[in-house]
PDBQT receptor file of N, H, CA, C and O in Angstrom, charges set to zero:
ATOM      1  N   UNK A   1      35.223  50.569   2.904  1.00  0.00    +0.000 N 
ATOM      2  CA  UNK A   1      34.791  49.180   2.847  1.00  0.00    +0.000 C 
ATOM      3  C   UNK A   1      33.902  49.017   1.620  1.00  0.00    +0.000 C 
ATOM      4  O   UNK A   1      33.033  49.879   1.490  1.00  0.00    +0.000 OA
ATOM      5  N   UNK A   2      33.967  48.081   0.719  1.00  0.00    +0.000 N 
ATOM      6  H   UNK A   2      34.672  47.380   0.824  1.00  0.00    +0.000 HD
ATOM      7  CA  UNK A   2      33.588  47.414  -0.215  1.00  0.00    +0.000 C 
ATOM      8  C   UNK A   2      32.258  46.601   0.121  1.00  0.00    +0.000 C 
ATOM      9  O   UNK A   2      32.084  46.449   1.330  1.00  0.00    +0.000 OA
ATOM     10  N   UNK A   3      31.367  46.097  -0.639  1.00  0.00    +0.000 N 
ATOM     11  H   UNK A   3      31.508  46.220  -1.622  1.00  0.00    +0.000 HD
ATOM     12  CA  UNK A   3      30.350  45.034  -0.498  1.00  0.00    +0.000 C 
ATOM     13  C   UNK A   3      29.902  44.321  -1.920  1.00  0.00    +0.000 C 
ATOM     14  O   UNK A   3      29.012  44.752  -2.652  1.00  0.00    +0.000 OA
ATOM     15  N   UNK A   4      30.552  43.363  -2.115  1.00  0.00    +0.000 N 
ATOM     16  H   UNK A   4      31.275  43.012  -1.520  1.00  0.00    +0.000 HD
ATOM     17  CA  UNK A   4      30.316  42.547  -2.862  1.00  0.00    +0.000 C 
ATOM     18  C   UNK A   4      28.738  41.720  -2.885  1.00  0.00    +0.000 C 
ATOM     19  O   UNK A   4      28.054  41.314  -1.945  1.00  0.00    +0.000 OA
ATOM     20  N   UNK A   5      28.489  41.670  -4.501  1.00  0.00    +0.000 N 
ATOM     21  H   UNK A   5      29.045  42.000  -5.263  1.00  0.00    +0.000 HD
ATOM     22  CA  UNK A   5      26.744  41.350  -4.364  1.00  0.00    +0.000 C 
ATOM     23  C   UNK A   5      27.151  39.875  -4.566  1.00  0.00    +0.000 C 
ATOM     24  O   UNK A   5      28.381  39.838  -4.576  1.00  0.00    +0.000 OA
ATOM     25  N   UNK A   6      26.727  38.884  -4.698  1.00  0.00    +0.000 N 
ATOM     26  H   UNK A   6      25.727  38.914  -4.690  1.00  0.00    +0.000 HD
ATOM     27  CA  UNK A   6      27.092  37.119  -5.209  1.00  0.00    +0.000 C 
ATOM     28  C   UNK A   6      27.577  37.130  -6.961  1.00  0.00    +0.000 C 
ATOM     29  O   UNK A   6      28.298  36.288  -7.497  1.00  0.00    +0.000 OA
ATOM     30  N   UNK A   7      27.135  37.972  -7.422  1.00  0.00    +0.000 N 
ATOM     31  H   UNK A   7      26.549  38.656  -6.987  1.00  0.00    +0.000 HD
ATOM     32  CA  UNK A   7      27.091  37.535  -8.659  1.00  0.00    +0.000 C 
ATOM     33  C   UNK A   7      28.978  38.399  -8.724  1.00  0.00    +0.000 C 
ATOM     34  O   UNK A   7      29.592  37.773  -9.588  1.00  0.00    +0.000 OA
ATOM     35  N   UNK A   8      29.852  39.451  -8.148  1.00  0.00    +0.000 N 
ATOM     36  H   UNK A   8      29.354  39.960  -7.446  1.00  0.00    +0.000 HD
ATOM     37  CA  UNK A   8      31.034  39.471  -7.835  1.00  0.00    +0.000 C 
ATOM     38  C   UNK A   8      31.747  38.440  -7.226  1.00  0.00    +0.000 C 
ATOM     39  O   UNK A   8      32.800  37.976  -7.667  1.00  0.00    +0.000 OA
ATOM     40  N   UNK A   9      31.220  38.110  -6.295  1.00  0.00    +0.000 N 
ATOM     41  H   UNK A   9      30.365  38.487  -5.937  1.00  0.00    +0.000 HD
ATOM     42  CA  UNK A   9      31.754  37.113  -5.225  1.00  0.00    +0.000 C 
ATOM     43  C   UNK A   9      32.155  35.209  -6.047  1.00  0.00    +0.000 C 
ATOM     44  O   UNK A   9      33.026  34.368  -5.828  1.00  0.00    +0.000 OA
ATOM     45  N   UNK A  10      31.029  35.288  -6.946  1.00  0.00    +0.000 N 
ATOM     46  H   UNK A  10      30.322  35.972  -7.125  1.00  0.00    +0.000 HD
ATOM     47  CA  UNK A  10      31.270  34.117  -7.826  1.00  0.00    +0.000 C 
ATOM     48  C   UNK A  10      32.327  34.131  -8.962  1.00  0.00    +0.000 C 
ATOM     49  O   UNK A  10      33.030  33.163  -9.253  1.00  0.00    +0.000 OA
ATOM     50  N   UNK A  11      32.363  35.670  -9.732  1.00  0.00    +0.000 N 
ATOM     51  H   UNK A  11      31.792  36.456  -9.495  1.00  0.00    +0.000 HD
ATOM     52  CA  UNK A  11      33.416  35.651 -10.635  1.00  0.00    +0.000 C 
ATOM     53  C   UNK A  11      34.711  35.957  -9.764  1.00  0.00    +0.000 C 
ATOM     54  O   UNK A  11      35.680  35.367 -10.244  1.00  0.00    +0.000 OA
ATOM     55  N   UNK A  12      35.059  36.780  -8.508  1.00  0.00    +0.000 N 
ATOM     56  H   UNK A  12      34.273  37.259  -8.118  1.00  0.00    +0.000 HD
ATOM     57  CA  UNK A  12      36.052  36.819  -7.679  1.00  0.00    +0.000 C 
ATOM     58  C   UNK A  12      36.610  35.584  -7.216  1.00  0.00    +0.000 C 
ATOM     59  O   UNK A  12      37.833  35.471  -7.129  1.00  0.00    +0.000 OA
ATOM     60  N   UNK A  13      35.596  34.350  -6.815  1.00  0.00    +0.000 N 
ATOM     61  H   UNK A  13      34.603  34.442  -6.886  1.00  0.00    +0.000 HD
ATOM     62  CA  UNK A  13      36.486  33.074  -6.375  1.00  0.00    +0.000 C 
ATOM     63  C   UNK A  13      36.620  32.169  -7.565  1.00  0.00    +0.000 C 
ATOM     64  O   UNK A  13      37.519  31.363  -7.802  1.00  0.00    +0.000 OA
ATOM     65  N   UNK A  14      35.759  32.401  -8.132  1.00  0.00    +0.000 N 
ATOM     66  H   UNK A  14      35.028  33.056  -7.940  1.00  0.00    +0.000 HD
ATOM     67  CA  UNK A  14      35.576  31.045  -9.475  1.00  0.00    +0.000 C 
ATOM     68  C   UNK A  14      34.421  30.059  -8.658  1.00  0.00    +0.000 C 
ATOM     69  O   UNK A  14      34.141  28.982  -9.185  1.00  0.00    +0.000 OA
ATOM     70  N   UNK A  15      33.958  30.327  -7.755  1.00  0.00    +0.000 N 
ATOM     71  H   UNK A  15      34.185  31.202  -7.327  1.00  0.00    +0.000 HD
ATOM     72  CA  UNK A  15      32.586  29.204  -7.050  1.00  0.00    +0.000 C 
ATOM     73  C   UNK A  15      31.336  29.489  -7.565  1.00  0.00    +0.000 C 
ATOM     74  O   UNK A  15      30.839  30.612  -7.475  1.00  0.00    +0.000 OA
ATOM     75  N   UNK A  16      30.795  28.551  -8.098  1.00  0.00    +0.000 N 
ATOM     76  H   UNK A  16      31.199  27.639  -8.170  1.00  0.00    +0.000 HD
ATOM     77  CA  UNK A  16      29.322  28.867  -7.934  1.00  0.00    +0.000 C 
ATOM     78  C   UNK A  16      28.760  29.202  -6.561  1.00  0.00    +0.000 C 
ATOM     79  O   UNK A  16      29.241  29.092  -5.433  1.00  0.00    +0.000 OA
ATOM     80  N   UNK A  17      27.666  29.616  -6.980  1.00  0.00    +0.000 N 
ATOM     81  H   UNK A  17      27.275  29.705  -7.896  1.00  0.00    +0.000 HD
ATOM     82  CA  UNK A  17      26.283  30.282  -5.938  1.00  0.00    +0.000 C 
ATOM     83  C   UNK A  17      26.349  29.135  -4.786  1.00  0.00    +0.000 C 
ATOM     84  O   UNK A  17      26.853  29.170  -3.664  1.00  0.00    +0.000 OA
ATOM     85  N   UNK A  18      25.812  28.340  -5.319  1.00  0.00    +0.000 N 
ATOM     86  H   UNK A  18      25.403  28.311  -6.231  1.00  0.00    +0.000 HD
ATOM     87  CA  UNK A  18      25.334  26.989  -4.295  1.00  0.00    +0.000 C 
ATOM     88  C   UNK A  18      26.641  26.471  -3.903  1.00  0.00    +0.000 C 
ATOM     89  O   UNK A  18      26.491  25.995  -2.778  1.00  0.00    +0.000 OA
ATOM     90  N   UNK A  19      27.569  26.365  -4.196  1.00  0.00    +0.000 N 
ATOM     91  H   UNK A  19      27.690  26.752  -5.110  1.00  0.00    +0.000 HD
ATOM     92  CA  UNK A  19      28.839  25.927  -3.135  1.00  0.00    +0.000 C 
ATOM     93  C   UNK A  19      29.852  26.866  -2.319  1.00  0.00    +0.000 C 
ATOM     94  O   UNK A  19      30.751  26.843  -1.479  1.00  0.00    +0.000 OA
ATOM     95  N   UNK A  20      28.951  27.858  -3.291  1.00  0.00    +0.000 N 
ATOM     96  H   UNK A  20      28.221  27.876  -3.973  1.00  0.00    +0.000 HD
ATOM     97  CA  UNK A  20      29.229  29.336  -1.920  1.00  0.00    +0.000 C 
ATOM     98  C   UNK A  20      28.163  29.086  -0.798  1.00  0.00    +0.000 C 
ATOM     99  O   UNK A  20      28.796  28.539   0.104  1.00  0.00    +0.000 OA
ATOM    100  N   UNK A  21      27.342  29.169  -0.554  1.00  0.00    +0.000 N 
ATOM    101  H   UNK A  21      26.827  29.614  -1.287  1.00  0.00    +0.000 HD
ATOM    102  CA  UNK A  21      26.442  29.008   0.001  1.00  0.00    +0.000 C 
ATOM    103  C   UNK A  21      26.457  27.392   0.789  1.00  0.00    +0.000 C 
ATOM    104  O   UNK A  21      26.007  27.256   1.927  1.00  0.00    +0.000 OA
ATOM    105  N   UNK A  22      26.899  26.513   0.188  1.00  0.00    +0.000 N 
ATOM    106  H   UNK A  22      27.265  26.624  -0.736  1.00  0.00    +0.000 HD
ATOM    107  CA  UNK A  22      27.411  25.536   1.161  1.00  0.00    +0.000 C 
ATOM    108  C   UNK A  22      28.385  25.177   2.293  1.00  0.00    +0.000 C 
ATOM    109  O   UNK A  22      28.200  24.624   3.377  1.00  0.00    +0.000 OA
ATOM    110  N   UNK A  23      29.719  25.774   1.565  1.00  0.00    +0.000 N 
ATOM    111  H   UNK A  23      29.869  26.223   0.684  1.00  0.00    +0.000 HD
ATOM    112  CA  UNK A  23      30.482  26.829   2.439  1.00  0.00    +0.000 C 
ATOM    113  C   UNK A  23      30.246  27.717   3.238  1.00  0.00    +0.000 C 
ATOM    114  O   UNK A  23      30.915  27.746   4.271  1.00  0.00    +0.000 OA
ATOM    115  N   UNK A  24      29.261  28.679   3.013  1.00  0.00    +0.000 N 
ATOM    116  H   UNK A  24      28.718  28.656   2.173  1.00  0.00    +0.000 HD
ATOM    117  CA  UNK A  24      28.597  29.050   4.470  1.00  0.00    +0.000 C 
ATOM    118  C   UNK A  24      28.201  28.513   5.184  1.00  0.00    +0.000 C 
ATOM    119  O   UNK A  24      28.478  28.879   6.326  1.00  0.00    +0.000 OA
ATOM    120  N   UNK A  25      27.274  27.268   5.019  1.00  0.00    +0.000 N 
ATOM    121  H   UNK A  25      27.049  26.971   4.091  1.00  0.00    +0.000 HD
ATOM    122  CA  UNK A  25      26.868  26.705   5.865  1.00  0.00    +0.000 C 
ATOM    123  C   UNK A  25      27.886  25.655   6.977  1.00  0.00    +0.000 C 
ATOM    124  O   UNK A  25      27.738  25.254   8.132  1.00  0.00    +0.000 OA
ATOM    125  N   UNK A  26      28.751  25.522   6.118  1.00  0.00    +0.000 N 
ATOM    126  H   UNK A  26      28.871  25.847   5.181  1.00  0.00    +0.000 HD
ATOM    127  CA  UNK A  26      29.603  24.859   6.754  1.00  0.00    +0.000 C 
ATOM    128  C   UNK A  26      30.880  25.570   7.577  1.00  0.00    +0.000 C 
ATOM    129  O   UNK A  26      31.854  24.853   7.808  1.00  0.00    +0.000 OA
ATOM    130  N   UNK A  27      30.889  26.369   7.833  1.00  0.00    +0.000 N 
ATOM    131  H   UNK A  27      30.098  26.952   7.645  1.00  0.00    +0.000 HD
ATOM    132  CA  UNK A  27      32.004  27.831   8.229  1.00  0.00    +0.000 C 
ATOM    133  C   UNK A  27      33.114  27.690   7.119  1.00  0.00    +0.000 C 
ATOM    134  O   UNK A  27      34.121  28.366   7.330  1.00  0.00    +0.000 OA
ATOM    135  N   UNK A  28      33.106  27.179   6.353  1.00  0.00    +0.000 N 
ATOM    136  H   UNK A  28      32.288  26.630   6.181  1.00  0.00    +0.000 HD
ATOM    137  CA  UNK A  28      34.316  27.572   5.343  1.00  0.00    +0.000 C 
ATOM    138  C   UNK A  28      34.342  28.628   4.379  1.00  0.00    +0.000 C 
ATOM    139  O   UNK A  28      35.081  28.808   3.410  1.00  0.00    +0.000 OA
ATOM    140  N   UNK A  29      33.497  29.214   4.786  1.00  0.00    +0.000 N 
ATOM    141  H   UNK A  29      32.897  29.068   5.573  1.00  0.00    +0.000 HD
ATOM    142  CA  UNK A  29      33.569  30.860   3.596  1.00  0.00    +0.000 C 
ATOM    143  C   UNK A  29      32.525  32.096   4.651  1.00  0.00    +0.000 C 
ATOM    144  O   UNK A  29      31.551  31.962   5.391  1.00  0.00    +0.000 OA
ATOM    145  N   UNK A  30      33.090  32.873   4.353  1.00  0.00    +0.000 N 
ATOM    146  H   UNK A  30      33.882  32.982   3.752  1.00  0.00    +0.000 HD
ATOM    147  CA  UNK A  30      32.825  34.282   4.800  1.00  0.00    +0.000 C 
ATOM    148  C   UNK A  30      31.412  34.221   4.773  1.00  0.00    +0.000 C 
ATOM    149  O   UNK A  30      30.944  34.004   3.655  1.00  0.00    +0.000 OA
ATOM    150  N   UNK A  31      30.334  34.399   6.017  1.00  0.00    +0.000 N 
ATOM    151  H   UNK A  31      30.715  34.576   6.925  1.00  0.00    +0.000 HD
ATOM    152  CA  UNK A  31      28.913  34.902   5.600  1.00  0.00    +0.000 C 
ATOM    153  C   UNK A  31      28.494  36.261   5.340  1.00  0.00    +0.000 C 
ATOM    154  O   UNK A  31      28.906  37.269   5.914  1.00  0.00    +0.000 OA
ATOM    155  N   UNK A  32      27.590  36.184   4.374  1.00  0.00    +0.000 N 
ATOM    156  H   UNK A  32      27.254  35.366   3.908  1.00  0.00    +0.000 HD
ATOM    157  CA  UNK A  32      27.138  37.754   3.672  1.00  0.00    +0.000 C 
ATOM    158  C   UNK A  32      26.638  38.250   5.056  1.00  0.00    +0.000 C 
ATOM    159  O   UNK A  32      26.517  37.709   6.155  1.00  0.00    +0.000 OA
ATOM    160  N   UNK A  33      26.344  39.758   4.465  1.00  0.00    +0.000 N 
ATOM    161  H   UNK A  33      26.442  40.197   3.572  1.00  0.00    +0.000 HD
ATOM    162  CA  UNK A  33      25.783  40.420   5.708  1.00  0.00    +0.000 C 
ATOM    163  C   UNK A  33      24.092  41.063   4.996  1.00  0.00    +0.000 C 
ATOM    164  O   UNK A  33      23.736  41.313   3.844  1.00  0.00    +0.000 OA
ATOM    165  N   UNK A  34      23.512  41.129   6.101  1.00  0.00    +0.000 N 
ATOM    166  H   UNK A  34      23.801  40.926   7.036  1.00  0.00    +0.000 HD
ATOM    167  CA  UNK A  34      22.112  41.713   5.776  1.00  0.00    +0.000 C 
ATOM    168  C   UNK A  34      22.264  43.104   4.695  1.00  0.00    +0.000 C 
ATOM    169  O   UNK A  34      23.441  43.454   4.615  1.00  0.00    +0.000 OA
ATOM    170  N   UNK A  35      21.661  43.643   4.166  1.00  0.00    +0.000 N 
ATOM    171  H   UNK A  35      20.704  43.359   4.231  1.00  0.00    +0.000 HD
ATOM    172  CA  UNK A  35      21.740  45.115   3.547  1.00  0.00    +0.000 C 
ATOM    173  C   UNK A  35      20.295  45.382   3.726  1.00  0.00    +0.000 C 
ATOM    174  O   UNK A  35      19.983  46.496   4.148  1.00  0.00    +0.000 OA
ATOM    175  N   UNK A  36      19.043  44.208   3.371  1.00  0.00    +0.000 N 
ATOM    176  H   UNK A  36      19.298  43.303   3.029  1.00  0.00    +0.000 HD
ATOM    177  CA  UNK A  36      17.583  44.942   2.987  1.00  0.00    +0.000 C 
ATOM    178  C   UNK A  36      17.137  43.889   3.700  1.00  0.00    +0.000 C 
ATOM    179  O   UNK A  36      17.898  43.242   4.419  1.00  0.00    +0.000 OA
ATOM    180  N   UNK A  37      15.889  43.619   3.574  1.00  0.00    +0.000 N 
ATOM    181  H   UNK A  37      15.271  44.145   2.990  1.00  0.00    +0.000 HD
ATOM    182  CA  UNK A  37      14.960  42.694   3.211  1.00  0.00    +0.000 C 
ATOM    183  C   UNK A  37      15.429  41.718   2.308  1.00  0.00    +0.000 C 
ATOM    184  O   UNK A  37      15.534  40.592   2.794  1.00  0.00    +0.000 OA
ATOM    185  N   UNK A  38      15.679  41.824   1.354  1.00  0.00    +0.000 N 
ATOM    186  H   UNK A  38      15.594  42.738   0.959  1.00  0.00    +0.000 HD
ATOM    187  CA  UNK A  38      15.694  40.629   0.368  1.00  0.00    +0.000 C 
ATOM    188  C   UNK A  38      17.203  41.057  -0.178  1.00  0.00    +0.000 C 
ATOM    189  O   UNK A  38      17.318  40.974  -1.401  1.00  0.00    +0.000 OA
ATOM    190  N   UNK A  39      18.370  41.501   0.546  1.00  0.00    +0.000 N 
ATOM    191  H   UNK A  39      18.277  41.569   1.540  1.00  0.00    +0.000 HD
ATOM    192  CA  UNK A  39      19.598  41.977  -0.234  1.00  0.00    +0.000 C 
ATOM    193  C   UNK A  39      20.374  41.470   0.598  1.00  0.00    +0.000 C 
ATOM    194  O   UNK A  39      20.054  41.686   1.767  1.00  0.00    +0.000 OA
ATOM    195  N   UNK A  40      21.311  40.852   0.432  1.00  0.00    +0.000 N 
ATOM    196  H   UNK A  40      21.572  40.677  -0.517  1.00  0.00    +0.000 HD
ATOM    197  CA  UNK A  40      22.647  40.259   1.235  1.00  0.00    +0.000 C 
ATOM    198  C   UNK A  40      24.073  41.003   0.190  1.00  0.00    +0.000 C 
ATOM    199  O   UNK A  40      23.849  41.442  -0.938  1.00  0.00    +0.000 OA
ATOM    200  N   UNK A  41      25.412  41.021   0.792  1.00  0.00    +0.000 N 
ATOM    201  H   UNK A  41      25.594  40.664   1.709  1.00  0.00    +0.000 HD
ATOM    202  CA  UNK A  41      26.862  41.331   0.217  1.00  0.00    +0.000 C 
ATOM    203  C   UNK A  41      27.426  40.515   1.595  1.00  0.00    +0.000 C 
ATOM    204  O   UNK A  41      27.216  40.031   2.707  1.00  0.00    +0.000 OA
ATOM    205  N   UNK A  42      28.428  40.846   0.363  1.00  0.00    +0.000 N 
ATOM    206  H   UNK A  42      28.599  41.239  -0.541  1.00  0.00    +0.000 HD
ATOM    207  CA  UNK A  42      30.036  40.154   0.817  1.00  0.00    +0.000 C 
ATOM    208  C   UNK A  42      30.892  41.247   1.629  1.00  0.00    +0.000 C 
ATOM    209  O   UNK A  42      31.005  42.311   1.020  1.00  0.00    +0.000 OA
ATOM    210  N   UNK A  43      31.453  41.196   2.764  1.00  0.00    +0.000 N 
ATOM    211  H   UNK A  43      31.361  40.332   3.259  1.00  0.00    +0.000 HD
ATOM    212  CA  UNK A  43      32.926  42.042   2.649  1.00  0.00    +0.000 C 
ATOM    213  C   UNK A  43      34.174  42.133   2.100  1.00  0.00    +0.000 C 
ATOM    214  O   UNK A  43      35.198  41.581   2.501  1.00  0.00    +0.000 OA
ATOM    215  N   UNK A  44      34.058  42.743   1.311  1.00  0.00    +0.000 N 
ATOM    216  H   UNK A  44      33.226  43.192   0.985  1.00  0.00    +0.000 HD
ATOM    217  CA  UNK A  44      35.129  42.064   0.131  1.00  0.00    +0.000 C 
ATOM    218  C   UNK A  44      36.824  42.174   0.767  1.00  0.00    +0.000 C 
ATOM    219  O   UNK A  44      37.743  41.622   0.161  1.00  0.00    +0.000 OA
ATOM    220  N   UNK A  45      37.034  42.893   1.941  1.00  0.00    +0.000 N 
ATOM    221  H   UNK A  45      36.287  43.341   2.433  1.00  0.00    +0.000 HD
ATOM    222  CA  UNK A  45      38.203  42.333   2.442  1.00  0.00    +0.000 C 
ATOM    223  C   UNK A  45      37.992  40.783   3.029  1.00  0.00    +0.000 C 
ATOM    224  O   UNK A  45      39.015  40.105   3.128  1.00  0.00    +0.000 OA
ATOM    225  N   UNK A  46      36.816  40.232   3.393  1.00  0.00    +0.000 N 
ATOM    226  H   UNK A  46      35.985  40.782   3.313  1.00  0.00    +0.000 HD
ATOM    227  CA  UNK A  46      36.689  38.929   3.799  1.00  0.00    +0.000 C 
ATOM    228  C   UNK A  46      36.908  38.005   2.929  1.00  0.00    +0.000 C 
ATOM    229  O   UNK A  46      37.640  37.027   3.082  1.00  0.00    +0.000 OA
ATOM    230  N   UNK A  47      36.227  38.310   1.911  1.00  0.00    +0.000 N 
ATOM    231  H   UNK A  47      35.633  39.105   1.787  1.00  0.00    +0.000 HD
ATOM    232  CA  UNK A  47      36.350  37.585   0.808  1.00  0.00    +0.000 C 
ATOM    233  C   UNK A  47      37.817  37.722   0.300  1.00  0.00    +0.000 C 
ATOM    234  O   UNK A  47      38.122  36.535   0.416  1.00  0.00    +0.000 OA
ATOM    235  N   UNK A  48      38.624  38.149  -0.043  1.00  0.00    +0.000 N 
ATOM    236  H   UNK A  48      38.376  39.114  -0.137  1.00  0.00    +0.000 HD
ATOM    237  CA  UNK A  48      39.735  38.553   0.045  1.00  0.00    +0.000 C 
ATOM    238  C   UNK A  48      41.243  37.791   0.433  1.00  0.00    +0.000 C 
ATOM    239  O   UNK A  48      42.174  37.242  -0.156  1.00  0.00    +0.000 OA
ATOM    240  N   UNK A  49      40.825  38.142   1.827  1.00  0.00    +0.000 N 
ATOM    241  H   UNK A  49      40.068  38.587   2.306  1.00  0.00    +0.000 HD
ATOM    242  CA  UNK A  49      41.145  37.193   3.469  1.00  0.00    +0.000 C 
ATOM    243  C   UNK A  49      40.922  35.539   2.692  1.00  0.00    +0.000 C 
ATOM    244  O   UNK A  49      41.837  34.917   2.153  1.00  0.00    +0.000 OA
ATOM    245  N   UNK A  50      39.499  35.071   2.806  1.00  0.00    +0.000 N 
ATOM    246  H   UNK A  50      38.756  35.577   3.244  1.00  0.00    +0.000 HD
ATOM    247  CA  UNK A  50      39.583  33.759   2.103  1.00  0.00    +0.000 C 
ATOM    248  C   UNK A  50      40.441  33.317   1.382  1.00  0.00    +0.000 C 
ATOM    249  O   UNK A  50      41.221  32.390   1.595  1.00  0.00    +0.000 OA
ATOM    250  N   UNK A  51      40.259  34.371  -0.054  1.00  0.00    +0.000 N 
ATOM    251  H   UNK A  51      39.625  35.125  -0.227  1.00  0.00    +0.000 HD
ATOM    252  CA  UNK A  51      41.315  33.163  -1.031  1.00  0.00    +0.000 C 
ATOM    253  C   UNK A  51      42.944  33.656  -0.315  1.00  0.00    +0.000 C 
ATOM    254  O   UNK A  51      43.761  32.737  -0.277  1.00  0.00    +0.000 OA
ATOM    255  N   UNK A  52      43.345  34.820   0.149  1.00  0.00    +0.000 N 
ATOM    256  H   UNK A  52      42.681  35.567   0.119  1.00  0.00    +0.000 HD
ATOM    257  CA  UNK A  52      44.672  34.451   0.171  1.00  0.00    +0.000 C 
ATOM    258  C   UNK A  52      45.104  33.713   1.035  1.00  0.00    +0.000 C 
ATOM    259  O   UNK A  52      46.325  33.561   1.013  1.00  0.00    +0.000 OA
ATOM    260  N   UNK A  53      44.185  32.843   2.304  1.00  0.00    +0.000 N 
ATOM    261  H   UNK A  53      43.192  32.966   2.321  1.00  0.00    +0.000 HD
ATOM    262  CA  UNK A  53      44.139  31.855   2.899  1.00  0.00    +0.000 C 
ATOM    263  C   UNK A  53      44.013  30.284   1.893  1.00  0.00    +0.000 C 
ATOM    264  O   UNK A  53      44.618  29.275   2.258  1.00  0.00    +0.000 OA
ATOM    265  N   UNK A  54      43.449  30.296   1.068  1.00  0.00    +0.000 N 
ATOM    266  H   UNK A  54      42.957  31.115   0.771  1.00  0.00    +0.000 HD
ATOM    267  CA  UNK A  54      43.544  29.313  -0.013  1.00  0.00    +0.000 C 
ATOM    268  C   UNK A  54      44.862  29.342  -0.110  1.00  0.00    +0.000 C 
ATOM    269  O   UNK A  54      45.505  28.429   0.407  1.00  0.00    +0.000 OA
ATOM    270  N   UNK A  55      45.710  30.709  -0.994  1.00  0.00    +0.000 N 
ATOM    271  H   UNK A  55      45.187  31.450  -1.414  1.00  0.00    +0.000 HD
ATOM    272  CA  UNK A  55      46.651  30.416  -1.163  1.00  0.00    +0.000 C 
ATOM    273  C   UNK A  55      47.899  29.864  -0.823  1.00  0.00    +0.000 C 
ATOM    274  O   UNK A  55      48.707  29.234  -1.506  1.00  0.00    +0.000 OA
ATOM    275  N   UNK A  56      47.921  30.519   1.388  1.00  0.00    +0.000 N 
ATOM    276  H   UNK A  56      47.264  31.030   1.943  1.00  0.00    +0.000 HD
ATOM    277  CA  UNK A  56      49.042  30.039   2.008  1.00  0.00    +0.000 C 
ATOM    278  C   UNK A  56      48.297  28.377   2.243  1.00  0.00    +0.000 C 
ATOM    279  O   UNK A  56      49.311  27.682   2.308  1.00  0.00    +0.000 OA
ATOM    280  N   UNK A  57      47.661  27.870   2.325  1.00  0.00    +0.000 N 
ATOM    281  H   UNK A  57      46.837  28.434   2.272  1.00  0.00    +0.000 HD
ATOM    282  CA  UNK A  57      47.657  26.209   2.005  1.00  0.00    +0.000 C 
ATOM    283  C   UNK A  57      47.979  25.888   1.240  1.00  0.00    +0.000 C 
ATOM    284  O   UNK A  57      48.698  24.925   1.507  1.00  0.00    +0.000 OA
ATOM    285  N   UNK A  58      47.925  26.131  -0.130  1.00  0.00    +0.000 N 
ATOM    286  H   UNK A  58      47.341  26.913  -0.347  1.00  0.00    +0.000 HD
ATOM    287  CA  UNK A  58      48.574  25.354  -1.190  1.00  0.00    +0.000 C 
ATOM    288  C   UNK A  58      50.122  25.997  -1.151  1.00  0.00    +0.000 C 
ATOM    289  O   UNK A  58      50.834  25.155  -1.699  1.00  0.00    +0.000 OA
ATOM    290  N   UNK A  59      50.620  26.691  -0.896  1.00  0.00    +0.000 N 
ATOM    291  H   UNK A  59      50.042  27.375  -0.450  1.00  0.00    +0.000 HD
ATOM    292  CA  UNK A  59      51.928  26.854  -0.625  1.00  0.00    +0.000 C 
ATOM    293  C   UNK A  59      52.527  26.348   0.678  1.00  0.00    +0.000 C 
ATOM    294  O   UNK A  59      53.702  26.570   0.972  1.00  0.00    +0.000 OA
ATOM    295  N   UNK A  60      51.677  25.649   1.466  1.00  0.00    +0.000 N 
ATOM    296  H   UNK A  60      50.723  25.467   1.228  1.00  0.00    +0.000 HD
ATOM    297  CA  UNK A  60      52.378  25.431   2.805  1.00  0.00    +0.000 C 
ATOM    298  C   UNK A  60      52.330  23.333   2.459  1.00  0.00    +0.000 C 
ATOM    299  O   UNK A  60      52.804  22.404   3.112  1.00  0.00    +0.000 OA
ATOM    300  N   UNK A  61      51.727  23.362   1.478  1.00  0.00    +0.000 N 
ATOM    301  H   UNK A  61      51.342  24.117   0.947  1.00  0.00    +0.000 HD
ATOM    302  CA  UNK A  61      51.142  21.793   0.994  1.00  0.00    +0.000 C 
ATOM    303  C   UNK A  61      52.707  21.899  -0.087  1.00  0.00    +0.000 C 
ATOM    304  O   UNK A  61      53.524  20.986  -0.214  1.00  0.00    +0.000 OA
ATOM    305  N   UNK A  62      52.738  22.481  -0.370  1.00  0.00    +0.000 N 
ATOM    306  H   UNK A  62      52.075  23.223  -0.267  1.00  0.00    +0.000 HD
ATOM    307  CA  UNK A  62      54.080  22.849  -2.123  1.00  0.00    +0.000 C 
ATOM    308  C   UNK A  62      55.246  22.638  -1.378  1.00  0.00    +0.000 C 
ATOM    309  O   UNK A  62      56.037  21.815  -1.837  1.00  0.00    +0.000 OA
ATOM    310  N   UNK A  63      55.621  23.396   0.032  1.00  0.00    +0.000 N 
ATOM    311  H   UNK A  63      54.978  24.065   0.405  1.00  0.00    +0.000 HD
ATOM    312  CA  UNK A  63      56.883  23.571   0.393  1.00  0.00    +0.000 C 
ATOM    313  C   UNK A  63      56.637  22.089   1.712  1.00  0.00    +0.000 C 
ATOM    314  O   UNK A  63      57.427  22.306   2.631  1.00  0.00    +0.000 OA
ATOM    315  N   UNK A  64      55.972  21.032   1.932  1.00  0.00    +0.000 N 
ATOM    316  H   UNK A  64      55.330  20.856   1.186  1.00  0.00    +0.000 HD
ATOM    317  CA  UNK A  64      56.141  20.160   2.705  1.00  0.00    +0.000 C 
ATOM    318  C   UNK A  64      56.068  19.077   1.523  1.00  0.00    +0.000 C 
ATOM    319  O   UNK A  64      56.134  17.924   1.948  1.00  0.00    +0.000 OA
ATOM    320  N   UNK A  65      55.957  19.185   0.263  1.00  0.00    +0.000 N 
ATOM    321  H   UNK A  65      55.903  20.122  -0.083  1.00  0.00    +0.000 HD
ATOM    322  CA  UNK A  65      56.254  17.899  -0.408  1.00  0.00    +0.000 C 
ATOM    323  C   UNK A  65      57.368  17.948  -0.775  1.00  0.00    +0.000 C 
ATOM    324  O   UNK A  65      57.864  16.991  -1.370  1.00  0.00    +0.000 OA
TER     325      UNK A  65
């Protein structure tokens, strides 16, 4: 297992910080997990999981138009 820090997780989706983080708040993106005190990561199969869930929507949006 992998753990992605934010500053991966932002060049991996193309999102900024803060609409990653809005997306968490809203359940639409994977929440980090504790590591420290002041350290959070990603699971980068979660993260992962996400976009190729992006992807089957825009292909399930492609093949119903």
């Amino acid at each position: 297992m992998k753990i992605l820090r934010c500053k991966e997780v932002t060049v991996k989706t193309g999102l900024p910080r803060t609409t990653i983080y809005e997306m968490i708040k809203e359940k639409l993106f994977p929440a980090p997990i504790q590591l420290g005190p002041r350290t959070t990561g990603w699971v980068e199969d979660e993260v992962e999981d996400w976009l190729l869930e992006k992807v089957k929507e825009r292909d399930t949006v492609a093949c119903s138009a």
